[in-house]
TORPA-597888 format. One line per field, with one value per atom (N, C-alpha, C, O, CB): x, y negated, z; residue number from 1; atom name; residue in three letters. Coordinates in Angstrom, 3 decimals. Glycine has a CB too. Example, Ala and Ser with C-alpha at 12.3 -4.5 7.8 and 13.67 -1.06 7.14 Angstrom:
2
px	(13.190:12.300:13.200:14.236:11.308:12.850:13.670:12.900:13.409:14.084)
py	(5.690:4.500:3.300:3.319:4.473:2.250:1.060:-0.030:-1.138:0.598)
pz	(7.800:7.800:7.800:8.465:9.046:7.080:7.140:7.870:8.039:5.725)
i	(1:1:1:1:1:2:2:2:2:2)
at	(N:CA:C:O:CB:N:CA:C:O:CB)
aa	(ALA:ALA:ALA:ALA:ALA:SER:SER:SER:SER:SER)
//
This chain:
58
px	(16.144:14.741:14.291:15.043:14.509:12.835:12.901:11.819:10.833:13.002:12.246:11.503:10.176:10.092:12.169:8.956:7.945:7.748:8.234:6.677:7.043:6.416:5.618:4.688:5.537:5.769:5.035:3.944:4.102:5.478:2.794:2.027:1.814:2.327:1.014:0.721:0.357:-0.836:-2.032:-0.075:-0.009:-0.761:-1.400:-0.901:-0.157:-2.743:-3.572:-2.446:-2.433:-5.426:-1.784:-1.215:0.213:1.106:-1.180:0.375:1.956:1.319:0.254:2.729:2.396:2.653:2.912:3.960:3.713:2.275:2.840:3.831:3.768:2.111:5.241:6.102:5.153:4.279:7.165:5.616:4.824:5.136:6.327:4.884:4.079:4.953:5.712:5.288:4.504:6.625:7.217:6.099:5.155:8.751:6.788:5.656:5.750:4.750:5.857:6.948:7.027:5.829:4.746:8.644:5.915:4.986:3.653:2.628:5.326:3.598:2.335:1.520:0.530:2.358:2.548:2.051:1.919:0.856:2.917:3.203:2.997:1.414:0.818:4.980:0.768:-0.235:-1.651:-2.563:-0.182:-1.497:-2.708:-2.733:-3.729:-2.055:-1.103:-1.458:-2.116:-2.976:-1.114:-1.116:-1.943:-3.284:-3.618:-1.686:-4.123:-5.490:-6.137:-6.916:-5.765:-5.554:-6.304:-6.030:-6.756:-6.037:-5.449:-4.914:-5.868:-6.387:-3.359:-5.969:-7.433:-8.418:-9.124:-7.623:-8.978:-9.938:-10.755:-10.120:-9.774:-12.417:-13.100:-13.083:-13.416:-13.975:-12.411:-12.212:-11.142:-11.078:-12.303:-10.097:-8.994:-9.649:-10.593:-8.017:-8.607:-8.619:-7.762:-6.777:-9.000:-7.711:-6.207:-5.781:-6.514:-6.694:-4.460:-3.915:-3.406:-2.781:-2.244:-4.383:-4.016:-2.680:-2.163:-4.919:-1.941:-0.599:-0.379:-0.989:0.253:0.474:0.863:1.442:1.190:2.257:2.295:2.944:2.009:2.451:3.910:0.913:0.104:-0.513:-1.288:-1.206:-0.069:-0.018:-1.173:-1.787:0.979:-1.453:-2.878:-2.840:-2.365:-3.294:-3.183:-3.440:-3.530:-4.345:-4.476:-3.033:-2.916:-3.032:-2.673:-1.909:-3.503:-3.343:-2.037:-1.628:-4.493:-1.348:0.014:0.257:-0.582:0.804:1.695:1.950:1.164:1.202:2.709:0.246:-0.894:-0.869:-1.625:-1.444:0.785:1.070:0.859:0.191:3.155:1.617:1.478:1.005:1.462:2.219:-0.554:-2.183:-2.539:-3.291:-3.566:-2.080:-2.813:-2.726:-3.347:-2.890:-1.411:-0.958:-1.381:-1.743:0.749:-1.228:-1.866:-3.078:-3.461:-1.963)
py	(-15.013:-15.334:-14.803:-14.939:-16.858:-14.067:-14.039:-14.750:-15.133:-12.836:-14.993:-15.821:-15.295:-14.118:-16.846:-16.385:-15.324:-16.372:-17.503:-14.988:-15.887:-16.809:-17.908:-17.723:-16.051:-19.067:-20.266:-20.013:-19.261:-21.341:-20.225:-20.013:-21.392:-22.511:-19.416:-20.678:-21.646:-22.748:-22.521:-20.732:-24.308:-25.145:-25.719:-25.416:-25.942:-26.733:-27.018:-28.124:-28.295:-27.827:-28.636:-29.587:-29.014:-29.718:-31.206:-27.791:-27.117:-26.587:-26.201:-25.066:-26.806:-26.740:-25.342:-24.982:-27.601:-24.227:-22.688:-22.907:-24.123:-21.807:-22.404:-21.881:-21.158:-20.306:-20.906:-21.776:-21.022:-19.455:-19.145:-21.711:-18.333:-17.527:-16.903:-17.149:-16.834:-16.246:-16.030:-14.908:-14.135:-15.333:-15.341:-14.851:-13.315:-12.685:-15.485:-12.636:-11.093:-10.939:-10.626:-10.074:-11.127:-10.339:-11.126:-10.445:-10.720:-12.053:-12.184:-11.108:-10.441:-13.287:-11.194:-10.219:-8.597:-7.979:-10.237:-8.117:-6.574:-7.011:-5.948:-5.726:-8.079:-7.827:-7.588:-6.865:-8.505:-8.718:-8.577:-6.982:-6.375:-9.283:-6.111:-4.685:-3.887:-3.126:-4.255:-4.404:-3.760:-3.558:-2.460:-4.200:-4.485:-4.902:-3.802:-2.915:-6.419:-4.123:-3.440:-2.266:-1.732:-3.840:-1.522:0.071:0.749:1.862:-0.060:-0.120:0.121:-0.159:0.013:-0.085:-0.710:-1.086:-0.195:0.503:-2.194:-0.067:0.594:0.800:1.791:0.268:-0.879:-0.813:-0.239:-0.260:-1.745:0.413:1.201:2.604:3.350:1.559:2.538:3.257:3.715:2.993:2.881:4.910:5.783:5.355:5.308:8.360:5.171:4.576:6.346:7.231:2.949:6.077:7.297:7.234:6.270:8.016:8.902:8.820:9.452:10.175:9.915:8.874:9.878:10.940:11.960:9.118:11.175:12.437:13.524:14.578:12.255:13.344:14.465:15.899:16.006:13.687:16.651:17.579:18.586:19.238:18.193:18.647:18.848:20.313:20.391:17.739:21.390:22.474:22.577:21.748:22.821:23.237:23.807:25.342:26.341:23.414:25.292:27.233:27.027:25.917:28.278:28.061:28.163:29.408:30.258:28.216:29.354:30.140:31.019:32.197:30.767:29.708:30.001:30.491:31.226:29.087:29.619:30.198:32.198:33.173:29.575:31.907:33.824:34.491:35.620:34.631:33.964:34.769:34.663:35.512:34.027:33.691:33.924:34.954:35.357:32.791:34.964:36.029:37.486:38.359:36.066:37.532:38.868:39.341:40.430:38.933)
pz	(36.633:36.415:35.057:34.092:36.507:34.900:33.658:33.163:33.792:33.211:31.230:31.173:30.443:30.092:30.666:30.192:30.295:28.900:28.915:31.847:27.808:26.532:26.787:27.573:25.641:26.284:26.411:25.996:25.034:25.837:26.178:25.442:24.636:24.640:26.102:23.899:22.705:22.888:23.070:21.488:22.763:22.968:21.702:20.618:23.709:21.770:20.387:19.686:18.467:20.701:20.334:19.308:19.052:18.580:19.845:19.363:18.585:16.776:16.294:19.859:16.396:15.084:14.711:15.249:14.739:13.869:13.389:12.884:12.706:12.428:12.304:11.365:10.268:10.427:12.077:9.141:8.278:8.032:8.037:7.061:7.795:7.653:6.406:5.277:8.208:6.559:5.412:4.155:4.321:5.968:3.102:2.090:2.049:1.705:0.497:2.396:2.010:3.000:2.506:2.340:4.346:5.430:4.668:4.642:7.495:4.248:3.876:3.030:3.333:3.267:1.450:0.847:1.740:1.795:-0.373:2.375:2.824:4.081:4.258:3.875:4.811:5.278:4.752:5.154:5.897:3.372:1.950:2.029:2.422:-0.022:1.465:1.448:1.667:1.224:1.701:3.130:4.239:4.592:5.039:5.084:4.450:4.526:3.703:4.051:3.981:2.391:1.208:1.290:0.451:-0.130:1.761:2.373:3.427:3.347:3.247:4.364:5.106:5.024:6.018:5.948:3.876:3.726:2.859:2.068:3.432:2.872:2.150:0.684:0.034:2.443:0.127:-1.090:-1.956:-3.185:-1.289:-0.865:-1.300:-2.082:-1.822:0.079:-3.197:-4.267:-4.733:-4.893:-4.985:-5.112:-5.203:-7.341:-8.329:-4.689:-7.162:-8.638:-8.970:-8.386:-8.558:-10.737:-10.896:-11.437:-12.001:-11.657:-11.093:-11.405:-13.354:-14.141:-10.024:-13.340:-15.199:-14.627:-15.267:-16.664:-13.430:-13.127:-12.740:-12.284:-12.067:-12.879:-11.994:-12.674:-13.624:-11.396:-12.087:-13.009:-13.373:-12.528:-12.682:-15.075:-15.629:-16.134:-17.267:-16.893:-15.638:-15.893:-17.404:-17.809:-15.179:-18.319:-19.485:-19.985:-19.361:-19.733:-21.003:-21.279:-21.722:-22.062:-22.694:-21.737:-22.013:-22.905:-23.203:-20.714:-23.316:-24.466:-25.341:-25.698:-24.156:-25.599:-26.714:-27.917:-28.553:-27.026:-28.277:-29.743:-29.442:-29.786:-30.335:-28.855:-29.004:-28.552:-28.374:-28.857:-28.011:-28.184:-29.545:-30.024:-27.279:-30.271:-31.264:-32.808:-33.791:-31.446:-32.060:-33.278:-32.974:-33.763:-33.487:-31.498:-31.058:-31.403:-30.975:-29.853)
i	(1:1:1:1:1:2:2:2:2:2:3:3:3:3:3:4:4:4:4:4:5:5:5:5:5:6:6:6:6:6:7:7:7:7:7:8:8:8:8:8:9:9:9:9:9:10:10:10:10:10:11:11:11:11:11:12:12:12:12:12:13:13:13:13:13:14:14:14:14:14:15:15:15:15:15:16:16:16:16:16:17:17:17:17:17:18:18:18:18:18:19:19:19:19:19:20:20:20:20:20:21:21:21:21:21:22:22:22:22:22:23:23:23:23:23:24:24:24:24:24:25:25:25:25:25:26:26:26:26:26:27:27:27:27:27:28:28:28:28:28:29:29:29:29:29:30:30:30:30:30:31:31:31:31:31:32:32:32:32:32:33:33:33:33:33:34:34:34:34:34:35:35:35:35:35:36:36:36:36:36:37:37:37:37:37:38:38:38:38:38:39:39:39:39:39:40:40:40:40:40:41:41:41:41:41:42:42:42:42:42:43:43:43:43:43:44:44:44:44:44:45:45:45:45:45:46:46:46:46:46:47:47:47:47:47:48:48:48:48:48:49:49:49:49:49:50:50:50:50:50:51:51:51:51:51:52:52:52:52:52:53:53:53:53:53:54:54:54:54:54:55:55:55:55:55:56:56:56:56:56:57:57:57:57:57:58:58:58:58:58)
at	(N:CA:C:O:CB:N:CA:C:O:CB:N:CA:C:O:CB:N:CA:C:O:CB:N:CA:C:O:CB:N:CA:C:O:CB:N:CA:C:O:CB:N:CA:C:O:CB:N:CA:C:O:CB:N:CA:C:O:CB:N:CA:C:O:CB:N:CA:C:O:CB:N:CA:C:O:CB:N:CA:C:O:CB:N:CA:C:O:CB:N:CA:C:O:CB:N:CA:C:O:CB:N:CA:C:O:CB:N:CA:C:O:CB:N:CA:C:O:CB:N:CA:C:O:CB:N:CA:C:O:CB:N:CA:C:O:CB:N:CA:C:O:CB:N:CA:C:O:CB:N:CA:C:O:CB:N:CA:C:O:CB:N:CA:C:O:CB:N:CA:C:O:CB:N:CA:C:O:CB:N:CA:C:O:CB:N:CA:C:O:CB:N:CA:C:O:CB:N:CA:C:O:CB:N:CA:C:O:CB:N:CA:C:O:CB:N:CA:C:O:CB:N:CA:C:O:CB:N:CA:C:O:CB:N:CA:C:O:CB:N:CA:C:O:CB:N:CA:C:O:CB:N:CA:C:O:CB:N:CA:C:O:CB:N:CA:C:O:CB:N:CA:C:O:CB:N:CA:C:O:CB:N:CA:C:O:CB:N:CA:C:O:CB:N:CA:C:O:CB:N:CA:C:O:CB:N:CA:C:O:CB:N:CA:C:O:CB:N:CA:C:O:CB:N:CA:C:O:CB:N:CA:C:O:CB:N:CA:C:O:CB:N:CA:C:O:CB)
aa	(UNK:UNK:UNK:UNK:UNK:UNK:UNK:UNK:UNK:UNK:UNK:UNK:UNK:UNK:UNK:UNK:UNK:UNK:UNK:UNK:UNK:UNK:UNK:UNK:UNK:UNK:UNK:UNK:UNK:UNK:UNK:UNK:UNK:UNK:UNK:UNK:UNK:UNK:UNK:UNK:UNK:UNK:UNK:UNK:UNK:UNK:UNK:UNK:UNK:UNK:UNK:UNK:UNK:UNK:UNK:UNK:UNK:UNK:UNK:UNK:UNK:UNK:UNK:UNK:UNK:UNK:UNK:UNK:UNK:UNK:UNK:UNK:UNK:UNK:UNK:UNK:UNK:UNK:UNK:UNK:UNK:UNK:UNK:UNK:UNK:UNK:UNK:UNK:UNK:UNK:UNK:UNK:UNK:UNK:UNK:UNK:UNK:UNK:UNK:UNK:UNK:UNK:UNK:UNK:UNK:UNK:UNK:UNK:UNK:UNK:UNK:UNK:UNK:UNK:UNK:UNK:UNK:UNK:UNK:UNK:UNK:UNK:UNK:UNK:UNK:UNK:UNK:UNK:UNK:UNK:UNK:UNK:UNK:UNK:UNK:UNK:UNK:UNK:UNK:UNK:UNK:UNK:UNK:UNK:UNK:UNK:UNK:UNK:UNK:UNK:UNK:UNK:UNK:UNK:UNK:UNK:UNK:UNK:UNK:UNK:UNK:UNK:UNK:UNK:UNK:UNK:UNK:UNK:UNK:UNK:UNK:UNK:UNK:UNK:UNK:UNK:UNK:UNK:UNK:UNK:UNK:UNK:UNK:UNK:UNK:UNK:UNK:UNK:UNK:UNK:UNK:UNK:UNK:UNK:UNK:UNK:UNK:UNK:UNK:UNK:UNK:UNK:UNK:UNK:UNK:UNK:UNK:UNK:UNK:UNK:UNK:UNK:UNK:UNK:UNK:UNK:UNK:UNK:UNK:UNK:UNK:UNK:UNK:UNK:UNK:UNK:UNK:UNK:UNK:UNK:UNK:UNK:UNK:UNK:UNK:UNK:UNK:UNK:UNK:UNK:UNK:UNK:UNK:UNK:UNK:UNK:UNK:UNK:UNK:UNK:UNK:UNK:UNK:UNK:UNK:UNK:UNK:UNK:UNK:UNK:UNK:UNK:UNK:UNK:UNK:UNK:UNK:UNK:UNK:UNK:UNK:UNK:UNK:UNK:UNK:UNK:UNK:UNK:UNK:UNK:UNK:UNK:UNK:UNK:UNK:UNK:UNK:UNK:UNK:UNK)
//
């Protein structure tokens, strides 16, 4: 026989849920959401003139 999910009655009680999935769903949210905003990085890399010293002597 197989068995099929109980469903959910008004006077059953939730399990609370655990806090990691809580926080990764907050994330989540805020990832799709309009108010998502990209964190700027320090690694990102900023165009420079380069080996300037020795234009200038030229």
């Amino acid at each position: 026989m197989i068995e099929t999910p109980r469903r959910q009655q008004p006077g059953d009680a939730q399990p609370p849920e655990r806090a990691d999935l809580a926080a990764w769903r907050r994330r989540h949210a805020l990832r799709r959401s309009s108010a998502a905003q990209p964190v700027p990085s320090g690694r990102r890399y900023r165009r420079a003139a380069k080996h300037r010293k020795g234009e200038r002597d030229s």
